[in-house]
C-alpha positions in Angstrom: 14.3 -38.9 26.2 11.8 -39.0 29.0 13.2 -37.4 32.2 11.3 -37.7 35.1 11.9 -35.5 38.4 11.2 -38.1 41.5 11.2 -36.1 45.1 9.3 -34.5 47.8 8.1 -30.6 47.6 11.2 -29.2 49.0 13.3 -31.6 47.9 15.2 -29.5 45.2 13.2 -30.3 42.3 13.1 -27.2 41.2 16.4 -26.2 41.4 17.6 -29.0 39.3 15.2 -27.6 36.6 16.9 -24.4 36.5 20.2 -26.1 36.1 18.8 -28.1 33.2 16.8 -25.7 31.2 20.3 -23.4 31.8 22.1 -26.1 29.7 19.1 -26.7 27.4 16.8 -24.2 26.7 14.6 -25.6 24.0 14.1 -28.5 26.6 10.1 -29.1 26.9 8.6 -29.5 30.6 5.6 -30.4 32.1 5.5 -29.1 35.4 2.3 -29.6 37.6 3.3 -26.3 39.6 3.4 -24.4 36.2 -0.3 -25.9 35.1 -1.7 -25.0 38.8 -0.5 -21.3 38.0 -2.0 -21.4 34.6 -5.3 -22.4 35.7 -5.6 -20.1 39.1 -4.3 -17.3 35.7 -7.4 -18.4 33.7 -9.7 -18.1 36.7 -8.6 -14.3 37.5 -8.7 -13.7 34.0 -12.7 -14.6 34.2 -13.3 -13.2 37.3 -14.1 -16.5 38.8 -13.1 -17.2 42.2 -9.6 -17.7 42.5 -8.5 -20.9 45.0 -5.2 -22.3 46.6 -2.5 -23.2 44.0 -2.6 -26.9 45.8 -7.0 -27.0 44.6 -6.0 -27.1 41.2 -4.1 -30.0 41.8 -6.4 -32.8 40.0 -7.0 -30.1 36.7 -3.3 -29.9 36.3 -2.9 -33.7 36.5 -4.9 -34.5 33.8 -3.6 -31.3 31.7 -0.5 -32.6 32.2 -1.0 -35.7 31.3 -2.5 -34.6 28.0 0.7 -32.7 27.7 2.8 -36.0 28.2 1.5 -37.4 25.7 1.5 -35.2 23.0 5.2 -34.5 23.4 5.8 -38.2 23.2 3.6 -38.7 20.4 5.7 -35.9 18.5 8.8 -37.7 19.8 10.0 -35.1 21.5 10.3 -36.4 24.6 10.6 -33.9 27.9 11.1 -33.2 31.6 8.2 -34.0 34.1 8.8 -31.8 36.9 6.2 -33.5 39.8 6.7 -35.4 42.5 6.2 -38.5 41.3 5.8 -40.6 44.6 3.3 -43.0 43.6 4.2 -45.6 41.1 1.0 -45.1 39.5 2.4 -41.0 38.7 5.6 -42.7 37.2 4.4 -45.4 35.3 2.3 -42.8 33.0 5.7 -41.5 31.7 7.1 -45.1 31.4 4.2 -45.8 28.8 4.3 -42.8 26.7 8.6 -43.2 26.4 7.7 -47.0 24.9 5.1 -45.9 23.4 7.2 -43.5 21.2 10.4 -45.4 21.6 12.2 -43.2 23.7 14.3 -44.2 26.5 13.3 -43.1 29.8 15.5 -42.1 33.2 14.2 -40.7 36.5 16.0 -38.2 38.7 15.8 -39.3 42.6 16.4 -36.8 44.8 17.8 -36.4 48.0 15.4 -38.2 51.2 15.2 -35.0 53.7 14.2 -35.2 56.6 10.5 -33.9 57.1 11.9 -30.8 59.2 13.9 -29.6 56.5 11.2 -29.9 54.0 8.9 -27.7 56.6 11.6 -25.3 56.7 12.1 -24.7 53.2 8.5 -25.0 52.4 8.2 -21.9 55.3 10.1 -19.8 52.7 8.3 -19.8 49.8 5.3 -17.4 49.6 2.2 -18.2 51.4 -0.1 -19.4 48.6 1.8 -21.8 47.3 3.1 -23.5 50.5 2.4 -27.5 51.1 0.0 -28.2 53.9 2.0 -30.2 56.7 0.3 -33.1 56.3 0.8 -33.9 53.0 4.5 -32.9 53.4 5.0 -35.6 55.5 3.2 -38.2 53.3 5.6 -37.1 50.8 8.1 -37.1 53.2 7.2 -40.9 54.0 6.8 -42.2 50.5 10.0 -40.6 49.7 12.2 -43.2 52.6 10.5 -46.2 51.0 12.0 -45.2 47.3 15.1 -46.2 45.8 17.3 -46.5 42.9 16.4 -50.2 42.3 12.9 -49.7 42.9 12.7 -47.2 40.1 14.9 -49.6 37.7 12.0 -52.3 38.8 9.2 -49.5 37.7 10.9 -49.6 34.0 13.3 -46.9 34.2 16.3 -47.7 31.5 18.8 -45.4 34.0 18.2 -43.5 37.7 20.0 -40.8 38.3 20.2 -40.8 42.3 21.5 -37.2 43.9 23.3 -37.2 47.0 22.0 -35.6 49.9 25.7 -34.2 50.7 26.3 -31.5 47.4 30.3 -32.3 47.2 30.0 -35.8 47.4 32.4 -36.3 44.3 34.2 -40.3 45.0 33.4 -43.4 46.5 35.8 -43.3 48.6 34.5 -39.4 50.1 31.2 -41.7 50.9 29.3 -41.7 47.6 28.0 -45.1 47.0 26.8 -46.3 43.4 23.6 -48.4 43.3 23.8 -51.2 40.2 22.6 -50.0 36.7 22.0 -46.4 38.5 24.0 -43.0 37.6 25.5 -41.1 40.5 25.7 -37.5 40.3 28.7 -35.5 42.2 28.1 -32.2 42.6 24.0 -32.4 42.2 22.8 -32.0 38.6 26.1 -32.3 35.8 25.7 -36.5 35.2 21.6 -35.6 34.8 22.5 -32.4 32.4 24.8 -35.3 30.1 22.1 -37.7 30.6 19.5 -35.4 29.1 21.5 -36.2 25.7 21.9 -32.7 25.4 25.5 -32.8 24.7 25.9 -29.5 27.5 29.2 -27.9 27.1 29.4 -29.2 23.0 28.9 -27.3 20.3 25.1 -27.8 17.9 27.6 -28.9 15.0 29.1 -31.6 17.2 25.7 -32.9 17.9 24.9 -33.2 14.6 27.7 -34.7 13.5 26.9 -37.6 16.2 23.8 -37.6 15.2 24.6 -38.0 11.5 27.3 -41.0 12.2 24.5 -42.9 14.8 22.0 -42.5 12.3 24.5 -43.9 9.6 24.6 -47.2 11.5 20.8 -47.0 12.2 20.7 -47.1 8.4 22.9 -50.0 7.8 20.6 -51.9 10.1 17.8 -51.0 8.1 19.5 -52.1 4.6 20.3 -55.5 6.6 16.5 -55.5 7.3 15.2 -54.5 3.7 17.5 -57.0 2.5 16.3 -59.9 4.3 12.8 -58.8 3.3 13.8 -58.6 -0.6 15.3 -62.4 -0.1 11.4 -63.6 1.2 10.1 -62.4 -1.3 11.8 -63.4 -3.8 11.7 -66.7 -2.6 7.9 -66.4 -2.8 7.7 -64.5 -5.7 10.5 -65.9 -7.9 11.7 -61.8 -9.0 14.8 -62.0 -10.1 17.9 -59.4 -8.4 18.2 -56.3 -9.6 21.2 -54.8 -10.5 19.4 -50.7 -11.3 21.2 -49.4 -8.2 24.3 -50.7 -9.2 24.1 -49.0 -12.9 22.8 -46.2 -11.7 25.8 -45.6 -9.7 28.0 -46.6 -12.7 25.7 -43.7 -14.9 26.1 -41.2 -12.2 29.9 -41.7 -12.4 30.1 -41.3 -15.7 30.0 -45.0 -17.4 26.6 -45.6 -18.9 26.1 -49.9 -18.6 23.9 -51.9 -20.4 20.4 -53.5 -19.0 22.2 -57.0 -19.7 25.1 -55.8 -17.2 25.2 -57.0 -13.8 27.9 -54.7 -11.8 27.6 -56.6 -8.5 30.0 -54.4 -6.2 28.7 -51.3 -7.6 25.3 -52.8 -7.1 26.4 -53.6 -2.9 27.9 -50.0 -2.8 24.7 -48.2 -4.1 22.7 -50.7 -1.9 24.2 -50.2 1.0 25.8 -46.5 0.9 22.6 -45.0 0.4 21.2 -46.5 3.0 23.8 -45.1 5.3 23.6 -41.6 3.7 19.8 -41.5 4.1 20.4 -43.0 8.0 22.8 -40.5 9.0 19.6 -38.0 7.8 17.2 -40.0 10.2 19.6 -39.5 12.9 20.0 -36.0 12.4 16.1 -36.2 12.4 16.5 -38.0 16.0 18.3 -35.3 16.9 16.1 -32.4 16.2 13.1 -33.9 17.4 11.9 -35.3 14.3 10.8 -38.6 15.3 8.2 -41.4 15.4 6.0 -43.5 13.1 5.1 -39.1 11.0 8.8 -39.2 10.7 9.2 -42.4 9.6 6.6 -41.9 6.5 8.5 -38.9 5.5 11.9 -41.0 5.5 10.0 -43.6 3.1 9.3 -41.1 0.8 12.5 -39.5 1.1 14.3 -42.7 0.2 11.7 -43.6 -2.8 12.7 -40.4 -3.9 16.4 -40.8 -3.6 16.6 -43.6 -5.1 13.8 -42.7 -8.2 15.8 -39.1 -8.7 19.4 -41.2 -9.0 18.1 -44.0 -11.4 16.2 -41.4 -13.5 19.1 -39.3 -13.6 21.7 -41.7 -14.2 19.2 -42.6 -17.1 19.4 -46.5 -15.4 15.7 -46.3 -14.7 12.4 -44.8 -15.8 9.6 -43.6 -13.9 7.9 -45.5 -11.2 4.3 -44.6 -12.5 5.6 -46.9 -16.0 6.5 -49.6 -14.4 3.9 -52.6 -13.3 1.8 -52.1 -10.3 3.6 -55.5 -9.0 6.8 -53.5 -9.1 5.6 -50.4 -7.4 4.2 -51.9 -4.3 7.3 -54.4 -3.9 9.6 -51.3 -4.4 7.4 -49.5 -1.8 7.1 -52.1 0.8 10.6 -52.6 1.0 12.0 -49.0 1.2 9.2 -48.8 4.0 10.9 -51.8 5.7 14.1 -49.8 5.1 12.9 -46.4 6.9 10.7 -48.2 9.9 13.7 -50.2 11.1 16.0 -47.2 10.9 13.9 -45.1 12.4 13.7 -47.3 15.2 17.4 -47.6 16.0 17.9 -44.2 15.1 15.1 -43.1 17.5 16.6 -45.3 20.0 20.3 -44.3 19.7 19.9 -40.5 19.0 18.3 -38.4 22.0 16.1 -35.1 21.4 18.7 -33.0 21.8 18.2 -30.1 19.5 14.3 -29.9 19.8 13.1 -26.4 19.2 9.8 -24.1 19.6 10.7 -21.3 17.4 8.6 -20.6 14.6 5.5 -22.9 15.3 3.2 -20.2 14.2 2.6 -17.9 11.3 4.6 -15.0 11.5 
């Protein structure tokens, strides 16, 4: 999932992050506040002339946009802590999500008045204060923003804080824009949203993950099969009934080429698809996602189904058979993992991404 922080400097941005990364730690965040640090960092490290934090403003954009996109490309999806006033700042975030098939939500936050931003803004040290001025352009671009206006920009679900923190029920004054996602005491809907699954355990997740998945690959075998049917309408290649004996072999009941075992055939068809999809979910799941994850599904499924028919003794090496055979065999198990990936992808948020162990050690 793409979560995207939308508020004025003051505005509590920050400590909604806390709450989140409190509930998920292996969340990833882009944070323009945490780039202008870095960057005013690498400047005193080189003895260059250190500036405002607010001067390294346009650096930290375009870092962070680099950023974005990388953790999208990965599929990992993340939390863009900004302001993200300007549709133009938004509609980044909405490209890399589709991009990389992930859904993507926005976080409004509360419309303060412009004193109160000024008087929280007065407390933090004195380098990294907001100059007036743009605190009330923030301030201004803030009142014109709304729930429905973000669902117009793209986003799938807004999660809209109240300004009042104990604003719990409609009927204590909350009020519930259409297609948006109210949040009652300031942050525990957006933790769920996250897909995080805060409060259950990293089995329970998985387990989800698995069963989603298992569906994802049902739609997949739905899709392969279709494909098969094309072509052999164009190609005039008879069924094949391997699977099915294979399944027969591995229980223990060696059939015949000549024998066509057409529920076992269904039940190998179909229940390793599922199998295989509840792995792609888990996949989802742990932040192993898009088109690299998708080639490593398709050659985890020619290799399930290669290491059962060899086993089984129903089939013989792929490298004996025709070159015909091989590329039809490939293409449709390809067919197979794109279209599961894609649901699974789509059903299955990031949830258990993690950043330990990405170096040598």
């Amino acid at each position: 999932m793409v979560l995207v922080l939308v508020g004025a400097a003051g505005s509590g941005k920050t400590t909604l992050r806390r709450r989140l990364l409190a509930a998920v730690p292996a969340l990833p965040v882009v944070s323009l506040d945490d780039l202008r640090r870095e960057l005013r960092a690498a400047d005193a490290a080189a003895h260059r002339p250190v500036r405002g934090l607010q001067a390294y403003s346009p650096a930290a954009v375009r870092r962070a946009q680099r950023r974005c996109q990388a953790l999208a490309g990965l599929g990992a999806g993340y939390l863009a802590d900004a302001t993200h006033l300007r549709r133009a700042e938004r509609t980044g975030h909405l490209r890399a999500a589709a991009a990389a098939h992930l859904p993507a939500e926005a976080v409004l936050l509360p419309d303060l008045p412009l004193a109160e931003l000024l008087r929280r803004d007065a407390a933090r040290p004195a380098d990294e204060r907001v100059p007036a001025d743009v605190l009330a352009r923030h301030a201004h671009r803030r009142s014109l923003l709304s729930a429905p206006a973000l669902l117009a920009d793209g986003f799938a679900v807004v999660h809209e804080l109240p300004t009042r923190p104990r604003c719990t029920s409609m009927a204590g004054g909350c009020s519930r824009s259409p297609g948006t996602a109210r949040d009652g005491d300031g942050g525990t809907d957006v933790e769920r949203a996250v897909g995080t699954g805060a409060g259950r355990s990293r089995g329970a997740v998985l387990l989800s993950a698995a069963g989603r998945g298992a569906l994802a690959g049902l739609a997949g075998v739905a899709a392969m099969t279709a494909g098969e049917k094309v072509e052999q309408a164009l190609t005039h290649r008879p069924d094949s009934y391997v699977p099915g004996r294979a399944l027969l072999g591995l229980l223990g009941r060696r059939a015949g080429d000549g024998e066509r075992p057409l529920l076992a055939n269904h039940a190998m068809h179909w229940g390793t698809g599922a199998t295989l999809g509840a792995l792609r979910g888990v996949w989802s799941a742990l932040g192993m996602r898009g088109p690299r994850a998708h080639l490593a599904h398709t050659a985890v499924r020619l290799s399930f189904d290669q290491t059962a028919e060899n086993v089984s003794g129903a089939g013989a090496p792929p490298h004996t058979w025709p070159v015909r055979e091989q590329v039809v065999d490939v293409a449709h198990k390809a067919v197979y993992s794109l279209v599961t990936g894609l649901v699974a992808d789509r059903v299955v948020a990031p949830a258990l991404v993690s950043r330990r162990g990405t170096g040598s050690r």
